[in-house]
py3Dmol code that shows the C-alpha trace and the ligand (Angstrom):
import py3Dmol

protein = """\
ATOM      1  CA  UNK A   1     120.934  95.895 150.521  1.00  0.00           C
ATOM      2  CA  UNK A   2     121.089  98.527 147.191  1.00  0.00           C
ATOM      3  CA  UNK A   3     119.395  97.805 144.141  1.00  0.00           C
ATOM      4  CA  UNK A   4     122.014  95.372 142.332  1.00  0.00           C
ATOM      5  CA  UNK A   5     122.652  93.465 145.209  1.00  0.00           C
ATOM      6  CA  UNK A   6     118.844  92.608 145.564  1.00  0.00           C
ATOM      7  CA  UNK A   7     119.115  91.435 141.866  1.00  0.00           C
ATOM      8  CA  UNK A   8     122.285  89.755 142.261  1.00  0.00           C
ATOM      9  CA  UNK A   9     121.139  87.638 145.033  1.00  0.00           C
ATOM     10  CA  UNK A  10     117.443  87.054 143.499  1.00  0.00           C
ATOM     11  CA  UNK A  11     119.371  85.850 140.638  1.00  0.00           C
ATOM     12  CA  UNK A  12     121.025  83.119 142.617  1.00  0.00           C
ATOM     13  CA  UNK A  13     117.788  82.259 144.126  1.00  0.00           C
ATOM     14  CA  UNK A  14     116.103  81.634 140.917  1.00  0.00           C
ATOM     15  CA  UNK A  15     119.053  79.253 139.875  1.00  0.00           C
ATOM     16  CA  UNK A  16     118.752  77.324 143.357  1.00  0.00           C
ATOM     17  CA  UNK A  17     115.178  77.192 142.636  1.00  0.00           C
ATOM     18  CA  UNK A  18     115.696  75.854 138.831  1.00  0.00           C
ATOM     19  CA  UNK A  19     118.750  73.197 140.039  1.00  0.00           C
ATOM     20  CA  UNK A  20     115.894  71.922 142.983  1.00  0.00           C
ATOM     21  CA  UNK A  21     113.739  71.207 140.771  1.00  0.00           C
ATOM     22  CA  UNK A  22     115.467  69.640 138.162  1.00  0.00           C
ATOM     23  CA  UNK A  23     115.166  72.067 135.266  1.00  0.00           C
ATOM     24  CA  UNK A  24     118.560  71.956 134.770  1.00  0.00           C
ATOM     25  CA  UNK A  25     121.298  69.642 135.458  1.00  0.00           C
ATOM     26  CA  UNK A  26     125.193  70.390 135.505  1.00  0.00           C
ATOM     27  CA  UNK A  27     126.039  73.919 134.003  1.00  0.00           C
ATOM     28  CA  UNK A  28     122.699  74.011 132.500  1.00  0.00           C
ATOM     29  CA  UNK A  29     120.321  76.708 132.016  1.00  0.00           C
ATOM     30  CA  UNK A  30     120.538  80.968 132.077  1.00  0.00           C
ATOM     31  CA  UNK A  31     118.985  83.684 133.412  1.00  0.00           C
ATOM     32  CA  UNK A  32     119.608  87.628 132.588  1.00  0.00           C
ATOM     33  CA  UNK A  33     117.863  90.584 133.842  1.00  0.00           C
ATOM     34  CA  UNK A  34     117.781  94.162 132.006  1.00  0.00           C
ATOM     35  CA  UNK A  35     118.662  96.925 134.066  1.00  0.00           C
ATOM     36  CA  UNK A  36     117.820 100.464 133.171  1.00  0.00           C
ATOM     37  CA  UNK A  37     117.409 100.880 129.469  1.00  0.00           C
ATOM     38  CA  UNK A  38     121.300 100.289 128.370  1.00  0.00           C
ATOM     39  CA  UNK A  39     122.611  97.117 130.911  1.00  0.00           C
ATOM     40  CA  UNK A  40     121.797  93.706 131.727  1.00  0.00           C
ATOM     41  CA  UNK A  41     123.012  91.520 134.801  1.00  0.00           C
ATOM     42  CA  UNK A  42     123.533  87.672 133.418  1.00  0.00           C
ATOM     43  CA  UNK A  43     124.726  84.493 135.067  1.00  0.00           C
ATOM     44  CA  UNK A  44     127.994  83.399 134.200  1.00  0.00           C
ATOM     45  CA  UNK A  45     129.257  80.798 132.024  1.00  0.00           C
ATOM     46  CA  UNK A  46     130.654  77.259 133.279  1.00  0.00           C
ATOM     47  CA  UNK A  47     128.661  76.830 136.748  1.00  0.00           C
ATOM     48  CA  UNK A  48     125.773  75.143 138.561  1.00  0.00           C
ATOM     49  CA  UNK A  49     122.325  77.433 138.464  1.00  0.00           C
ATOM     50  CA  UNK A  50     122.217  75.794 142.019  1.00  0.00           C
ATOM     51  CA  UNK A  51     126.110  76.637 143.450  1.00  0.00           C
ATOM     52  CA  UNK A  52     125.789  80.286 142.077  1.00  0.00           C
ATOM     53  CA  UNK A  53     126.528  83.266 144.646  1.00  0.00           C
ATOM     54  CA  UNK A  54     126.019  87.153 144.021  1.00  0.00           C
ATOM     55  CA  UNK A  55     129.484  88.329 143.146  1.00  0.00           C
ATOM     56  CA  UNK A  56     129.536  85.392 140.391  1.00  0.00           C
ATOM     57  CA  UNK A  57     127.302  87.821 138.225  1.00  0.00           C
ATOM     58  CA  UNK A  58     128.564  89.997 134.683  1.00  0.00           C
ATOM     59  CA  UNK A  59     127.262  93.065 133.408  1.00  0.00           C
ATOM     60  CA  UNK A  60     127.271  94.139 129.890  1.00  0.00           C
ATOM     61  CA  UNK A  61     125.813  96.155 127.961  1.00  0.00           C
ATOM     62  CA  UNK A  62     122.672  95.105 125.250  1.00  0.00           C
ATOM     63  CA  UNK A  63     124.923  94.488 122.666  1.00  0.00           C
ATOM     64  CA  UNK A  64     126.629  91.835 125.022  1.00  0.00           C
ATOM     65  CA  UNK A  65     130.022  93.553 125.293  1.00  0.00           C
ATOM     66  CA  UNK A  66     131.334  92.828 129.345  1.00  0.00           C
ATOM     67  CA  UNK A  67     131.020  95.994 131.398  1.00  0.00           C
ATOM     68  CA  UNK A  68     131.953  94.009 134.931  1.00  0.00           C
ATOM     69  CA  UNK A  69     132.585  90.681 136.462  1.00  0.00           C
ATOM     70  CA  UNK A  70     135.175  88.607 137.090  1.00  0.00           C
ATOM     71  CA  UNK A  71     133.624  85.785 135.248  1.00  0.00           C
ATOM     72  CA  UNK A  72     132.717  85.483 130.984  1.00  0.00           C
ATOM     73  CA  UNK A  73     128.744  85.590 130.876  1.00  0.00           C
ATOM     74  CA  UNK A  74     126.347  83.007 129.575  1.00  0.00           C
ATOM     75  CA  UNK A  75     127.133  81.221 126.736  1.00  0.00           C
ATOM     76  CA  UNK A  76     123.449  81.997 125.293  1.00  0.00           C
ATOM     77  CA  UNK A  77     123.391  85.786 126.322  1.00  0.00           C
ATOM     78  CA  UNK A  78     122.911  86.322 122.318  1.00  0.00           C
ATOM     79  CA  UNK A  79     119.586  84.770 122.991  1.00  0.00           C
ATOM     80  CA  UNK A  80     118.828  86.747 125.768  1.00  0.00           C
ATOM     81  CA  UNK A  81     119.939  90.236 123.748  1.00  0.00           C
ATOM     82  CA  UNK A  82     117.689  89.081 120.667  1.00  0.00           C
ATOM     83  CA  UNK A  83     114.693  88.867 123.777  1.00  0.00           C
ATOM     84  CA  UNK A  84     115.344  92.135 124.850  1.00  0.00           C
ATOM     85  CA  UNK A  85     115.839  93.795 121.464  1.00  0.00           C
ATOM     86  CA  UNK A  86     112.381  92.705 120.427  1.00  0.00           C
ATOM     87  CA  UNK A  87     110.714  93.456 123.715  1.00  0.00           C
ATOM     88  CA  UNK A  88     111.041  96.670 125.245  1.00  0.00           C
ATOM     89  CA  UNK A  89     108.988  95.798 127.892  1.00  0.00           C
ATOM     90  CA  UNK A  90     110.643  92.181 129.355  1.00  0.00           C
ATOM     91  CA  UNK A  91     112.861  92.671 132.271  1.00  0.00           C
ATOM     92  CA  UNK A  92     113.837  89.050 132.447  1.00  0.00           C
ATOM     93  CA  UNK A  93     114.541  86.131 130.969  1.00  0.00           C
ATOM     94  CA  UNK A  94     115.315  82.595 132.298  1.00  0.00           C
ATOM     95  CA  UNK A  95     116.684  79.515 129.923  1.00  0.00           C
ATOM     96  CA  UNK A  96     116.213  75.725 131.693  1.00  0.00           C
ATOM     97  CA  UNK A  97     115.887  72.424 130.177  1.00  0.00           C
ATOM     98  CA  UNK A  98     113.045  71.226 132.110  1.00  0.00           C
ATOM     99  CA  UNK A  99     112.789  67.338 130.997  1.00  0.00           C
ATOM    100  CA  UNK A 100     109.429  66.982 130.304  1.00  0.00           C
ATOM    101  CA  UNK A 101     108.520  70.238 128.336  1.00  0.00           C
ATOM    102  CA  UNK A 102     112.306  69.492 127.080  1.00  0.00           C
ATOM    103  CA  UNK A 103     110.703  66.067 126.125  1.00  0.00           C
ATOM    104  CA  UNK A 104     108.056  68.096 123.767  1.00  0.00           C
ATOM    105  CA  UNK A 105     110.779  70.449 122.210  1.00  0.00           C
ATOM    106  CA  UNK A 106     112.063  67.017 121.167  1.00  0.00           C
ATOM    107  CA  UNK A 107     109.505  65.690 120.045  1.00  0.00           C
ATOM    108  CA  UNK A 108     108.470  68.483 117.951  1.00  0.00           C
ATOM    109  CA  UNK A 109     105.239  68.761 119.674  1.00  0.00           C
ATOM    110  CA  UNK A 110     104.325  72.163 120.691  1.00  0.00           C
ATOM    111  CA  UNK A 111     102.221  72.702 123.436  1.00  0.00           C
ATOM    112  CA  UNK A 112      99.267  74.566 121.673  1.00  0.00           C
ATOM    113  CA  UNK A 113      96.283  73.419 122.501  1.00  0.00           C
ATOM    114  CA  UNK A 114      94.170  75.136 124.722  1.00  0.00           C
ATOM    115  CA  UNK A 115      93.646  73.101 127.708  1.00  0.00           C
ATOM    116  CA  UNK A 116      94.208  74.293 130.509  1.00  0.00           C
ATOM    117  CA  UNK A 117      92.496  77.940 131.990  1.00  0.00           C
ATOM    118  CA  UNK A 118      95.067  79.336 133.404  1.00  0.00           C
ATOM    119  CA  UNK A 119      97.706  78.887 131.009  1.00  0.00           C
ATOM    120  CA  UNK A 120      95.559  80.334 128.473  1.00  0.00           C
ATOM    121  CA  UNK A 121      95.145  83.331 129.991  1.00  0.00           C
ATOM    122  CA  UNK A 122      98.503  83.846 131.424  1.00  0.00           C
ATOM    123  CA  UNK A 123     100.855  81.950 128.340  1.00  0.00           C
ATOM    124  CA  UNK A 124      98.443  81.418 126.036  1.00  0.00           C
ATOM    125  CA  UNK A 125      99.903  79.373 123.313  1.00  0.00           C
ATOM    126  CA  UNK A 126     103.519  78.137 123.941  1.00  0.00           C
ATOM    127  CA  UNK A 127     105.142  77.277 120.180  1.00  0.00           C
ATOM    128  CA  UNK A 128     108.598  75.633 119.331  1.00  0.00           C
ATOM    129  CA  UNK A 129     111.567  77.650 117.765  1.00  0.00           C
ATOM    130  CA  UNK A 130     113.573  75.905 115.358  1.00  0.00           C
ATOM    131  CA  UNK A 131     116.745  74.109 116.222  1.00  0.00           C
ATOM    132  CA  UNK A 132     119.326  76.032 116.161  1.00  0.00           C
ATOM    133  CA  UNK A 133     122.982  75.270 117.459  1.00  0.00           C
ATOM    134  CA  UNK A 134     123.395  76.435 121.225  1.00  0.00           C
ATOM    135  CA  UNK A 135     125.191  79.942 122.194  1.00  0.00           C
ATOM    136  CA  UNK A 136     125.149  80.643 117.991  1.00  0.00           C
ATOM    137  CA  UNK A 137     122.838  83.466 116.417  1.00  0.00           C
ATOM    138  CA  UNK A 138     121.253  80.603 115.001  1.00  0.00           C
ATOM    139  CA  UNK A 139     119.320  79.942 118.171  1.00  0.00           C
ATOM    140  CA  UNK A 140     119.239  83.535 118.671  1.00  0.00           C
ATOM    141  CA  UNK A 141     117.421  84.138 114.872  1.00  0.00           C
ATOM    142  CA  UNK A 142     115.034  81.032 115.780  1.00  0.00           C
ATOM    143  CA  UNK A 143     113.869  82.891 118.942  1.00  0.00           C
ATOM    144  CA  UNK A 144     113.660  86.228 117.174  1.00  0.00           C
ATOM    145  CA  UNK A 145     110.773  84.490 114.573  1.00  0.00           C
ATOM    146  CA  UNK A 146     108.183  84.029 118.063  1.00  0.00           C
ATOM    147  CA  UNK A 147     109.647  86.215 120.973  1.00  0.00           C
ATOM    148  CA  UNK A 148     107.166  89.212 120.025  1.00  0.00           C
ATOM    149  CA  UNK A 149     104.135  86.747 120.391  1.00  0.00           C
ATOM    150  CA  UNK A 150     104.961  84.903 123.312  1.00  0.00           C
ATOM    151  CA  UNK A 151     106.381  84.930 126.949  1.00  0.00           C
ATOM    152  CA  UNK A 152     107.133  81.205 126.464  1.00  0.00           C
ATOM    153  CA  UNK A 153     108.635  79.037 123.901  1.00  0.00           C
ATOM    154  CA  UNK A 154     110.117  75.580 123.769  1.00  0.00           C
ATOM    155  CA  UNK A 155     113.433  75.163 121.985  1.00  0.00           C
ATOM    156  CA  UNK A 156     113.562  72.232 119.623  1.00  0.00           C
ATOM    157  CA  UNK A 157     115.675  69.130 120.510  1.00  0.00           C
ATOM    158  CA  UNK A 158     117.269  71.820 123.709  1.00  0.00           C
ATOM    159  CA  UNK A 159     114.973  73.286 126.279  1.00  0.00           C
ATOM    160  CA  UNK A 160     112.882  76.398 127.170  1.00  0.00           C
ATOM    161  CA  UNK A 161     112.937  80.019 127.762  1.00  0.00           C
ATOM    162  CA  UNK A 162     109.881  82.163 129.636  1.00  0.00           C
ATOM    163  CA  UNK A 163     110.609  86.552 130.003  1.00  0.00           C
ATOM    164  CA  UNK A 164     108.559  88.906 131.783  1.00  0.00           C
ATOM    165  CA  UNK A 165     108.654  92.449 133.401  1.00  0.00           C
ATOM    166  CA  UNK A 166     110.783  90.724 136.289  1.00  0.00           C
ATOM    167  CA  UNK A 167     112.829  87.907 137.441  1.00  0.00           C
ATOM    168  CA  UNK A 168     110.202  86.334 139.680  1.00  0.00           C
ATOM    169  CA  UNK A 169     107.494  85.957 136.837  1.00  0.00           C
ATOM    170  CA  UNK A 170     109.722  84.752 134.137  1.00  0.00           C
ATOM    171  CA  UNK A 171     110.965  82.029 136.480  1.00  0.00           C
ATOM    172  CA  UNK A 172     107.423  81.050 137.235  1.00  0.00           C
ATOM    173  CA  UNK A 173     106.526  81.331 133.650  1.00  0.00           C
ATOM    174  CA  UNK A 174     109.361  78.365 133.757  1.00  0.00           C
ATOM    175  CA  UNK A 175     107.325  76.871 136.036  1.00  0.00           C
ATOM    176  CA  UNK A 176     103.634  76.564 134.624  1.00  0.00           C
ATOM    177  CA  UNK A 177     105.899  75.398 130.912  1.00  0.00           C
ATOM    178  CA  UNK A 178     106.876  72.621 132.692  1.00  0.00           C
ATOM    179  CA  UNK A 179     103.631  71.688 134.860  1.00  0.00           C
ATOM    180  CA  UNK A 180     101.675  72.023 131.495  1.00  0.00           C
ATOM    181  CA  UNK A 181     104.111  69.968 129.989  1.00  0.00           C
ATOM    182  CA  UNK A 182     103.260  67.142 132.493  1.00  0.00           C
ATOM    183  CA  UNK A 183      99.752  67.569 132.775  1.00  0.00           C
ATOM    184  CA  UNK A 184      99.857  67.027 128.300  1.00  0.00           C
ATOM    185  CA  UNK A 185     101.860  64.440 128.396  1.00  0.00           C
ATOM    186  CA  UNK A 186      99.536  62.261 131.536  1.00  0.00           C
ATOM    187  CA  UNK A 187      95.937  63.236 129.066  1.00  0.00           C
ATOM    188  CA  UNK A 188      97.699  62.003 126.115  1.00  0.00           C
ATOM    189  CA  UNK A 189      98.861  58.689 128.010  1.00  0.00           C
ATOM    190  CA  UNK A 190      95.452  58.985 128.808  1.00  0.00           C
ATOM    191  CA  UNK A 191      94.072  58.695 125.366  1.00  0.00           C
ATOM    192  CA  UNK A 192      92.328  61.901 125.328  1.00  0.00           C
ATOM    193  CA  UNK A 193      92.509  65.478 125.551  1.00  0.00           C
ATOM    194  CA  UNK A 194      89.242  67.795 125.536  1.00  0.00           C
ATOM    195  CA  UNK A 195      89.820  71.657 124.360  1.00  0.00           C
ATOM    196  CA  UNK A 196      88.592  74.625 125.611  1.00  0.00           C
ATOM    197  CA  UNK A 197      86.379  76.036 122.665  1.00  0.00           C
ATOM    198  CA  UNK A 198      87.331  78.821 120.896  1.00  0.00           C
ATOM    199  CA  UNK A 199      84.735  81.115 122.358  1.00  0.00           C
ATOM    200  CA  UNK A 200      85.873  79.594 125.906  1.00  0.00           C
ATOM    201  CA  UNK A 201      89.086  81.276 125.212  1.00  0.00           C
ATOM    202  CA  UNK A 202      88.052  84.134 124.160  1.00  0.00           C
ATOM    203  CA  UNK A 203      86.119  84.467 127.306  1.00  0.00           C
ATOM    204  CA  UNK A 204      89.212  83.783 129.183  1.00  0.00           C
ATOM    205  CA  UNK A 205      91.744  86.060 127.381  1.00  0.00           C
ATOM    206  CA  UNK A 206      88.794  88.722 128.148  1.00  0.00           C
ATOM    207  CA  UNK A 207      89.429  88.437 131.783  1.00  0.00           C
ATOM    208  CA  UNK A 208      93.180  89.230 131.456  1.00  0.00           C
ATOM    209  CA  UNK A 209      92.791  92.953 132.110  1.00  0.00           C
ATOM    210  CA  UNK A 210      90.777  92.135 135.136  1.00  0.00           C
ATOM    211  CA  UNK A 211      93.176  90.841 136.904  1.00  0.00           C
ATOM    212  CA  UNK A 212      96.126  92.946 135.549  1.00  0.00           C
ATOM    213  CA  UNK A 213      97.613  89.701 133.241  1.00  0.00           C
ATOM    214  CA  UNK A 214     100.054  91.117 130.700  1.00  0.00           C
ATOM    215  CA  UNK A 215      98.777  89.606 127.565  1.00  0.00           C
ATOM    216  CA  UNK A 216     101.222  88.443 125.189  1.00  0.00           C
ATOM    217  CA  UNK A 217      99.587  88.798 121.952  1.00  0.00           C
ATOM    218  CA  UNK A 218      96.067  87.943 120.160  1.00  0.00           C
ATOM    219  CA  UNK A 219      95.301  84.806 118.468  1.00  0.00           C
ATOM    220  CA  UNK A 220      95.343  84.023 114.748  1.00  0.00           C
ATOM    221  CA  UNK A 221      92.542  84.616 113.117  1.00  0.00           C
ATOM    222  CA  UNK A 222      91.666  80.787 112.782  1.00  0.00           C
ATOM    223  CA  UNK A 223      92.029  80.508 108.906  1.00  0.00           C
ATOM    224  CA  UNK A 224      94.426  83.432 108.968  1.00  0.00           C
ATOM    225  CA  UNK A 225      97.695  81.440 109.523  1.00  0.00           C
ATOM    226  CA  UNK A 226     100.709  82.137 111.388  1.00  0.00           C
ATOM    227  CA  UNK A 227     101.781  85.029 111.754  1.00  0.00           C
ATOM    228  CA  UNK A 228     104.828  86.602 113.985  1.00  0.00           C
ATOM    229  CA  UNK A 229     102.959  88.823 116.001  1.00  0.00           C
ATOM    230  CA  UNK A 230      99.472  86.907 117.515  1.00  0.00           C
ATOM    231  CA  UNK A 231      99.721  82.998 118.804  1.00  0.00           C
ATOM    232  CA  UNK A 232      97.977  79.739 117.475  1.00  0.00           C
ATOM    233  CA  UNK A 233      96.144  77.998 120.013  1.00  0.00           C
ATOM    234  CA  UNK A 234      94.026  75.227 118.551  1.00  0.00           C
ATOM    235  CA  UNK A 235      90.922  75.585 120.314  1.00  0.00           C
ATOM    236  CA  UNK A 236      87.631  74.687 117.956  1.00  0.00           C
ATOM    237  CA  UNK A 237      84.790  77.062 117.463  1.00  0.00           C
ATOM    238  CA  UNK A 238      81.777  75.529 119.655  1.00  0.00           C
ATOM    239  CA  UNK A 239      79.574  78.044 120.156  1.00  0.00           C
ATOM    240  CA  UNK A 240      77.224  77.501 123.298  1.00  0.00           C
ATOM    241  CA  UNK A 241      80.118  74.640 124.592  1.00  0.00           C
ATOM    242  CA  UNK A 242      83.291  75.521 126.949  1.00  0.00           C
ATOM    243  CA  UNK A 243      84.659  71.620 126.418  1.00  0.00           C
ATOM    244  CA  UNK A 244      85.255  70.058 123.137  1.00  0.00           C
ATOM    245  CA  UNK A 245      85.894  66.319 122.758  1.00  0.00           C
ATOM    246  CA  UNK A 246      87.932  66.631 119.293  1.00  0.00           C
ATOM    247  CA  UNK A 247      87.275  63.100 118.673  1.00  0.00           C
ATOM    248  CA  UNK A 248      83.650  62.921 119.489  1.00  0.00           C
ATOM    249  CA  UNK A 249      81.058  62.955 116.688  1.00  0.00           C
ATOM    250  CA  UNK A 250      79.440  66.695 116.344  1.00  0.00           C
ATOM    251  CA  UNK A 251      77.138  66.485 119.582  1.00  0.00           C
ATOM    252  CA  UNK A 252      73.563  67.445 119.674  1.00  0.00           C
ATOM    253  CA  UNK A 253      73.472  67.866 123.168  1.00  0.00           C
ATOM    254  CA  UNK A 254      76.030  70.100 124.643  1.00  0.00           C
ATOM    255  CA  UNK A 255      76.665  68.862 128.097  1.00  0.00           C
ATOM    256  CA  UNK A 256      76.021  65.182 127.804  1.00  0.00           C
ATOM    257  CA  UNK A 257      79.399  62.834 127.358  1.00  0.00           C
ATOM    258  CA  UNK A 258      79.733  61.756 124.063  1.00  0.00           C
ATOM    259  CA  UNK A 259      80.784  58.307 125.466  1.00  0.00           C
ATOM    260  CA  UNK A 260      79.911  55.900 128.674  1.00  0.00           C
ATOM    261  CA  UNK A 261      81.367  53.079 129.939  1.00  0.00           C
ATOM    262  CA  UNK A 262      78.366  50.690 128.763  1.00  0.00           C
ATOM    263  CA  UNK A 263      76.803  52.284 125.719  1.00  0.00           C
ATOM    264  CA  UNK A 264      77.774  53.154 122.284  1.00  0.00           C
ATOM    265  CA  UNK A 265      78.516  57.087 121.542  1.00  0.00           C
ATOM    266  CA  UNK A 266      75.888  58.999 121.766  1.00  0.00           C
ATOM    267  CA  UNK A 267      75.162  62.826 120.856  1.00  0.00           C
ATOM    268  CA  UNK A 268      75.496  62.790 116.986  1.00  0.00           C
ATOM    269  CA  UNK A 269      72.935  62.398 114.058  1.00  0.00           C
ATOM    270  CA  UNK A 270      72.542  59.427 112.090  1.00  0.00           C
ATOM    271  CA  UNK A 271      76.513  58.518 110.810  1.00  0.00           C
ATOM    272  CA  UNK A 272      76.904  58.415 107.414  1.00  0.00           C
ATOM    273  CA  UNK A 273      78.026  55.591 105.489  1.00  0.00           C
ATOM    274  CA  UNK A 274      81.992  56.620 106.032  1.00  0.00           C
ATOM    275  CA  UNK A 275      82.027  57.987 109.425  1.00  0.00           C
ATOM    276  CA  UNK A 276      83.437  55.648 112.174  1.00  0.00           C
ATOM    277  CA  UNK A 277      80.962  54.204 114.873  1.00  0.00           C
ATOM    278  CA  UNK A 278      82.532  53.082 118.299  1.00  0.00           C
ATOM    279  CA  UNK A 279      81.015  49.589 119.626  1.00  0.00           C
ATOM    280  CA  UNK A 280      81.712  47.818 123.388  1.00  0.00           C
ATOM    281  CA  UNK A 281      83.104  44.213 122.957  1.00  0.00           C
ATOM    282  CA  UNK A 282      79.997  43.046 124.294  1.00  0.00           C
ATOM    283  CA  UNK A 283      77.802  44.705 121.521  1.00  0.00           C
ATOM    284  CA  UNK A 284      80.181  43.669 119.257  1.00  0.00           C
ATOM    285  CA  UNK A 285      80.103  40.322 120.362  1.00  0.00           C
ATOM    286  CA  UNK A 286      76.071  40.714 120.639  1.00  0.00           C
ATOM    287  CA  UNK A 287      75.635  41.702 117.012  1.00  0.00           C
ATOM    288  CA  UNK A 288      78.201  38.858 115.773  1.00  0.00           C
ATOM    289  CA  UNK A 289      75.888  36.787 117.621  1.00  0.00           C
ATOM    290  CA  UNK A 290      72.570  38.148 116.099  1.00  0.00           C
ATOM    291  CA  UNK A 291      74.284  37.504 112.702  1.00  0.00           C
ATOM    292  CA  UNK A 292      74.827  33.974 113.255  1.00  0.00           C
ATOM    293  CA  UNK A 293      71.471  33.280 114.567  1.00  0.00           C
ATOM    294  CA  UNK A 294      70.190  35.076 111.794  1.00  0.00           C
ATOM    295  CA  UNK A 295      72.058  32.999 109.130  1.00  0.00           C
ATOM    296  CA  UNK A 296      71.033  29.404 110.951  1.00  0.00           C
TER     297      UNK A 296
END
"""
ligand_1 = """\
1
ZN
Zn 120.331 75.468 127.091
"""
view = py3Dmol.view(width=600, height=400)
view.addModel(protein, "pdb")
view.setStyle({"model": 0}, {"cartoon": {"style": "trace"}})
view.addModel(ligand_1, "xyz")
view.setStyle({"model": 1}, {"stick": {}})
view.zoomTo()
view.show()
């Protein structure tokens, strides 16, 4: 098998692999790959990511003008080109509408906190590009404004797109979007999230070259803003702490819970006269009693 059928047929793989698992449904989705410094290889317009075979795929050239196939390619490949434009170094990128990171994009929650180890070294902070109407450069310009920063992005109110240096790693880029998407959404149905510290991350984005990660870009400085070239993460400064409770008072004690089932929080200094202090129903109901005892 040469060279471009290899990539044709790890193409089709990649949309079986998308259509099994639900990232996209009907015609759904893209995927392109940049050959050599002047060509690209994209799906085509107008069929299942999971029906797809080899000779279905178009060539063009980086400017998106058809160089071969029998068939009209993607519908977003101006989202694609902008990808490759602005990264010299991405090989691939894959477009799916994975429902629950798709669920984020429409909710206009971006999935930026640092929570999860891996994803922080490998991701790092996965932001939302604005709307823009699909297959116009309007999506295309939205992308542009985060592609240098990050291999993954969520597209508001449509879906998601993940590149890398090949086809393989932007598809599981896909992937760990859409399990980090899941894992979010059960903490915050949860009622709680804890964050890696800042310092946490810091340690982890250290250990990148170690094991050959590609990083994306650094983080904002954290009062520095956004910016188009390094990623907010929201991960608080704790020295001394890897886990931060957000909503827990500032603890003393940096391993101990800052709740239990059966006692009040714990951790903090004395709380002032405006902070908020958490009670059980039974010391609730203890200290209503105490009150009316107190007043007979
Ligand atoms: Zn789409």
């Amino acid at each position: 098998m040469g060279n471009d059928e290899r990539l044709r047929a790890d193409i089709v793989e990649v949309g079986r692999r998308l259509h099994d698992r639900g990232f996209v449904a009907s015609n759904d989705g893209n995927v392109s790959v940049r050959i050599g410094d002047d060509r690209l290889v994209t799906t085509p317009t107008g069929v299942s990511k999971g029906f797809m075979t080899p000779d279905m795929m178009v060539t063009t050239d980086l400017s998106g003008r058809k160089l071969a196939g029998d068939r009209e390619p993607s519908s977003e490949l101006l989202m694609h080109l902008a990808v490759y434009e602005h990264r010299p170094e991405v090989r691939a990128v894959v477009h799916a509408h994975p429902p629950t990171a798709t669920g984020f994009a429409v909710a206009g929650i971006a999935l930026d906190r640092a929570v999860l180890a891996e994803v922080v070294c490998t991701l790092g902070s996965i932001p939302i590009a604005d709307y823009g109407t699909p297959s116009t450069s309007e999506l295309a310009d939205a992308v542009r404004r985060h592609i240098r920063a990050h291999d993954g992005l969520l597209l508001a109110n449509h879906g998601a797109l993940t590149v890398a240096d090949e086809l393989f790693a932007a598809y599981y880029k896909m992937e760990t979007v859409e399990h980090f998407a899941r894992i979010s959404l059960v903490a915050r149905q949860l009622g709680r999230e804890h964050l890696l510290s800042r310092e946490e991350v810091d340690r982890l984005q250290g250990l990148r070259d170690r094991y050959g990660i590609a990083a994306p870009a650094p983080l904002c400085p954290p009062d520095g803003g956004a910016g188009e070239d390094c990623q907010v993460l929201e991960a608080p400064s704790s020295p001394g702490r890897r886990l931060v409770d957000p909503d827990a008072p500032d603890p003393a004690s940096p391993d101990v819970p800052p709740s239990s089932a059966d006692g009040p929080r714990s951790g903090g200094g004395v709380p002032g006269d405006d902070d908020e202090v958490r009670l059980t129903y039974r010391e609730l109901t203890a200290l209503i009693a105490d009150a009316v005892t107190q007043l007979r």
